[in-house]
Structure formats: structure tokens, C-alpha cells
N, C-alpha and C positions, 0 to 999 in steps of 0.2 A: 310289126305287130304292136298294138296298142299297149302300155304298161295299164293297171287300172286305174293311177292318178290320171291320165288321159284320156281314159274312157269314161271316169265318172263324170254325170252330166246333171244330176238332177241333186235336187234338197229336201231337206225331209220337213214336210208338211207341220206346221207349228203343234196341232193336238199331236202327232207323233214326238215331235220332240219332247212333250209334257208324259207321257207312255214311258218313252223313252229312260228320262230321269225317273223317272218313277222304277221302274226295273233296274239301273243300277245300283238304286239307292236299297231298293231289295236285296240286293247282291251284298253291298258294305254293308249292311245292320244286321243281315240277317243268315245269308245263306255261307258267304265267307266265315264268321265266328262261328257257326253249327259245325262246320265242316272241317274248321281246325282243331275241334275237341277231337276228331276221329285219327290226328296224327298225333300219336306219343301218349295217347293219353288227354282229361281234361285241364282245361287250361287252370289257372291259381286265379282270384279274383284283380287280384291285382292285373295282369296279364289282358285279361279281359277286359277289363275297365279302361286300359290305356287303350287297345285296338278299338273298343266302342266308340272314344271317345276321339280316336283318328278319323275314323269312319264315318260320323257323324258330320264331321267338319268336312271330308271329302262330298256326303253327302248333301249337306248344305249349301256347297260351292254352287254345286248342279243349277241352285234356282236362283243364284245371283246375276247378275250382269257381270261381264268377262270385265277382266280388269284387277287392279292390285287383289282387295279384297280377297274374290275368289280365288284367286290363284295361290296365294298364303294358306286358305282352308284343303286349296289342293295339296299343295305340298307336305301339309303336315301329314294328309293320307297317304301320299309317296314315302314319307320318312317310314310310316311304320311296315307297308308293303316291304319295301329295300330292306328293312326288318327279317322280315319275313326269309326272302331271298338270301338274306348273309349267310343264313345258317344249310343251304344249300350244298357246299363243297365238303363238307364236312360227313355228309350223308352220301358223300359219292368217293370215299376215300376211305380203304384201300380202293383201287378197282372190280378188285375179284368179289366183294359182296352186291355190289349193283345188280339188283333182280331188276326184272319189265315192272313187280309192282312198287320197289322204290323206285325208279325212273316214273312213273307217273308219277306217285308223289309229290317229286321233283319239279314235275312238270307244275302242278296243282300251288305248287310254293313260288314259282317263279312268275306264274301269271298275273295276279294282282300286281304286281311291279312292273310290267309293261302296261297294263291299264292304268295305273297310275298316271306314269309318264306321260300319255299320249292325253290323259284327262289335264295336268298340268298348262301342255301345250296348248289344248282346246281353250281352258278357262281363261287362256294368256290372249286369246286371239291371234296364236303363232301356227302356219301350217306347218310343223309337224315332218320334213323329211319334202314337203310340198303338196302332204294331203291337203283336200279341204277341211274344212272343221265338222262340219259331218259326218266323214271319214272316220275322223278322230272320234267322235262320241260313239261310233259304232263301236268302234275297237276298245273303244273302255268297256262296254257290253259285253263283246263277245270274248273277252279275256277274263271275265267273273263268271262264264257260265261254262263256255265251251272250252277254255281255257283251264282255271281251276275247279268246276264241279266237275266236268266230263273226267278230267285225268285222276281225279281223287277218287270217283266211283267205280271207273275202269280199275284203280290200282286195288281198292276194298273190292272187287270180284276177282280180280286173282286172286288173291290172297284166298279166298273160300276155298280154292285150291290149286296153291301153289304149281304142284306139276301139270296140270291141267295145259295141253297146246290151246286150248280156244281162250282160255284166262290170259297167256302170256299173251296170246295174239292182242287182243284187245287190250292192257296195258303198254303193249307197245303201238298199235296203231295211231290210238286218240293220241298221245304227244305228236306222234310224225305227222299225223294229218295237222295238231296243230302249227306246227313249223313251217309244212308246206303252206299253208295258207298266209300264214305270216310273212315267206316269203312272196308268197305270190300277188303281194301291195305293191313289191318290187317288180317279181320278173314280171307280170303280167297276168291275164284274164285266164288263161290255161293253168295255168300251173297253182292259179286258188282254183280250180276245178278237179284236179289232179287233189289236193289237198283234203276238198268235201270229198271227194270220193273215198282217200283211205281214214276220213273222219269219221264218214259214216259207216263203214264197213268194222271200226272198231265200238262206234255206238251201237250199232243193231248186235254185233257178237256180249257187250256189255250189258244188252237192255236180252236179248234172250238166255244168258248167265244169271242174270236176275229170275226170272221167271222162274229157269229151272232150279236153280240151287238158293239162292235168296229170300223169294218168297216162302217156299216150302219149310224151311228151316224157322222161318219168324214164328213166337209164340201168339201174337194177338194176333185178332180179325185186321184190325184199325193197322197195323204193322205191314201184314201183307197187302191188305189195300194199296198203301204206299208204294211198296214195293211195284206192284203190277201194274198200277198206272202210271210210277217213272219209266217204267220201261216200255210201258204203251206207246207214251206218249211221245218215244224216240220217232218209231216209225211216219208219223206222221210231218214231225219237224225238219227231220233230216232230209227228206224226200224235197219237201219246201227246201233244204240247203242246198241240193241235188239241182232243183231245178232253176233257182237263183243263178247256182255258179256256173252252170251250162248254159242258161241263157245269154248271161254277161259275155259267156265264150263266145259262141256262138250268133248271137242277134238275134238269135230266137224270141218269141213274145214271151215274160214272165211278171212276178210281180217286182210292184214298185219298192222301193228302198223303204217308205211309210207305211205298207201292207206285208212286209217282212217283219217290221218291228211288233207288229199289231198281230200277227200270226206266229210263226216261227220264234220274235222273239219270246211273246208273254210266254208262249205256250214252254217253250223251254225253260224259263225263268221258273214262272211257277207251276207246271206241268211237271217239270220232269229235277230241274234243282233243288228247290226247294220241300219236293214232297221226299226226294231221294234222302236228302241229308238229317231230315224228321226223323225219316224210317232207318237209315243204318245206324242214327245215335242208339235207337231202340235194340237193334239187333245185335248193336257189339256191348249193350249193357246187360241182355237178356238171359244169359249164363249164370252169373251172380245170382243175378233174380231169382230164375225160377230154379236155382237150387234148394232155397229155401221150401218151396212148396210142398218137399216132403218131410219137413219135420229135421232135416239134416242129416238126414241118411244116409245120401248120396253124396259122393265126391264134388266139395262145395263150387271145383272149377269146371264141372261135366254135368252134361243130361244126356238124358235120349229124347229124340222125340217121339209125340204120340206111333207114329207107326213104325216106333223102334228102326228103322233104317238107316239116321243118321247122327252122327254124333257132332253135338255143339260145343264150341268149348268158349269162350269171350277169353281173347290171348295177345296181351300185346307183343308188337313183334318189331321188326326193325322197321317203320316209315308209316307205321298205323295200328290205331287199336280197331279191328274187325272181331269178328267172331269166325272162326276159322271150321269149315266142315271138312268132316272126315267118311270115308263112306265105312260100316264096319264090317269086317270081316269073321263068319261066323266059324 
């Protein structure tokens, strides 16, 4: 059996590559900072300012020619990733508090530092384990999206509710399926298909957790909008993941590695990351907010919503600040 450094055969089309950086440079300025305010709370400016200003230079590397330069501008966005990751063990100790939605987290923390690295290698002109370089700039992609958005969003929908079996499911699928896939650069063409498969079985359980308990809960139009089309817009990408990683297995006819990036990636990128991270900074601030609305009457940490059925609270907890729903009991 073929490993997939052996089976890949083809290059990504030079406008793809320009797409390409373009979406990860999305990922470093934009969708990464939005999405680390929703762990622990918002970041200090300071805090901010040094990741912006990692990410910048990570993203800048993207449009240099490989070489010292670049690879300096990568590194210093590896340093602040590896950043990121240090604080990882710490969040997994004792054992006995590790929930499915701090292990995504987890996951969501450690990603950008494998994107890192394989972007280091890329800018170096080095393959990477014996990837090609292509390879490699996919996987700086798909570890800022599928990586750390999938596992951050999967973990803020558990968290809506904690005991919930389809929340825990999908907090724990999206890391395994990301692993599986990670491994499967190693084992081979199957085993990243095994991977999309429990990938997408925890994004579509994540993207219809959305819908039901997500959106309904959001106070603005523009909030839920968000909401409904990150999780639309799973369906559609995944199925594109689905049938990539089947085809690769199999020999079957699919699309090209250039019409992945151009579909499947934007669409994830900004379809479903970038509108997700929008919308849950919205929904885990929402609490606060619209307590004020009555004049201060209400319990400044609680609402109801309009059709009194559910209760919001915006509550930080151990591995993210979400807004936590409760169903109430009459």
C-alpha cells in the first residue's frame, strides 16, 4: 500500500498557491486571535499585540521566496504557537478534570504549533518528514482551520451543554479524526480516510448542535445568521473532505489538490471559521449585555430568552469563555 508521500503526484497550480496564502494568512491575523479570546477569557493588549505581531511575520514569510529571510519570519510565528502549546499540560493536570470539551481545547491549542513547524520547513525549502512542499503548505492550512477552529467550536458546543452525549461526541471526535489524519501522511491513503470520516461525523454532529442549541440562544439577527451558515456550510465542505480522502484511497475520480483549496478550503476558511469565531465572541458576551436591557432588574449574570425556554448565562469555565445553556425546568 501506498503511504501518501508516495502517492502524491501532482502541485498546486501557482493562482492556488496565491489563494492558498491568502487563507492562511486569514487564519494568523484573524481567525486564530478571535478564537483565543473565547479561551479563558479576552486576551490583555499586550498579549495581543505580541501574537499579531508573530503572525504578521508568519504571514509575510507566505509571500517571500524560501530562504533565510522567510524562514526567520516563520520561526518567530512558531515561537509564539510553541507559546501557545506550553501551556497545554497544565490544562491536562490532574487527569480526573479532562472533559471532551477541554481536550478539544487542547486540541485547538496545539494546532497552530504543528502548522507552524511544517510552515517553517516549507519556507526552508526542507521536506518536512519527506513531504513535498506542497504538502507542507496544505498542512499549515488545515491545522488553522480544521485543526484549531474545528476543535475550539466543537469544544464551545459542548460546553452549551455539558452532559449532553452528542456535545461530548463531537468534542471528542474532531481531535480523533484530527490525529487520524495526521497520522495518515504516515500510515497511508486509508487511514486519512478513516480520519475525514470520524472528522466529519464530529463536524456535522457540531454544525447541527449549532443550529439546534446555538443559534436559537443568540440575541441578534446578524448573530444567528452566523451561527447557521458556519454550520451550513459544514455540510457542504466535509462531503468535498469525504470525497478527496476516498478518492485518494481508492483511485476513484475527484478533485484536484488546486480545486480543494478553491472549494473546500475558502469555503472553510471563511464559510464556516471565520463566520463561527464572529459569532461565538457575540454569544459568549451576550449575557452581560442584554442584562442591562431591563433597567437592571434581572440577575446581571442571567436571562431568558424571548420564548422563555432557555436560559443563557455567558460563564467562564475551565478551557473557555462560552455561554453555557441550560434547559429550565418549570
Amino acid at each position: 500500500m501506498n503511504t501518501f508521500k508516495e502517492g502524491w503526484s501532482m502541485r498546486l497550480a501557482d493562482w492556488a498557491h496565491v489563494l492558498l496564502n491568502a487563507l492562511i494568512g486569514v487564519g494568523m491575523l484573524l481567525v486564530v486571535p478571535l478564537g483565543l479570546d473565547l479561551v479563558d477569557g479576552a486576551w490583555t493588549a499586550r498579549r495581543r499585540l505580541a501574537w499579531l505581531a508573530a503572525a504578521t511575520a508568519g504571514a509575510l514569510s507566505l509571500w517571500l521566496p524560501r530562504g533565510g529571510p522567510a524562514v526567520a519570519l516563520a520561526a518567530a510565528y512558531l515561537l509564539a504557537a510553541g507559546w501557545l502549546a506550553a501551556g497545554i499540560p497544565a490544562r491536562l493536570w490532574p487527569p480526573r478534570r479532562i472533559t471532551p470539551a477541554g481536550l478539544a481545547v487542547c486540541t485547538a491549542l496545539a494546532s497552530p504549533s504543528i502548522a507552524a513547524s511544517a510552515l517553517v520547513a516549507e519556507r526552508a525549502g526542507y521536506r518536512l518528514f519527506g513531504f513535498p512542499l506542497d504538502v507542507l503548505g496544505l498542512t499549515v492550512a488545515h491545522f488553522h482551520y480544521a485543526g484549531f477552529t474545528a476543535a475550539l467550536v466543537a469544544g464551545l458546543v459542548c460546553r452549551l451543554d455539558p452532559a449532553r452525549r452528542a456535545g461530548q461526541l463531537a468534542a471528542l471526535a474532531v481531535p480523533a479524526g484530527t490525529a487520524l489524519v495526521l497520522a495518515g501522511f504516515f500510515a497511508g491513503d486509508w487511514v486519512q480516510l478513516a480520519g475525514a470520516a470520524v472528522l466529519t461525523a464530529g463536524m456535522w454532529i457540531t454544525g447541527w448542535l449549532t443550529l439546534r442549541e446555538a443559534a436559537p440562544a443568540a440575541a441578534g439577527r446578524m448573530t444567528r445568521a452566523l451561527l447557521v451558515t458556519s454550520a451550513l456550510v459544514l455540510v457542504a465542505t466535509m462531503l468535498l473532505a469525504l470525497d478527496w480522502a476516498a478518492g485518494r484511497a481508492t483511485g476513484l475520480p475527484h478533485l484536484s489538490a488546486s480545486w480543494m483549496v478553491a472549494t473546500h478550503g475558502a469555503a472553510n476558511a471563511l464559510g464556516f471559521a471565520l463566520t463561527a469565531v464572529l459569532a461565538w465572541r457575540t454569544l459568549a458576551a451576550q449575557g452581560p449585555a442584554r442584562a442591562g436591557d431591563d433597567g437592571g432588574r434581572q440577575d446581571p449574570a442571567r436571562r431568558h430568552d424571548e420564548d422563555g425556554d432557555r436560559l443563557v448565562r455567558a460563564h467562564r469555565i475551565p478551557g473557555a469563555l462560552v455561554p453555557e445553556v441550560h434547559q429550565r425546568h418549570e
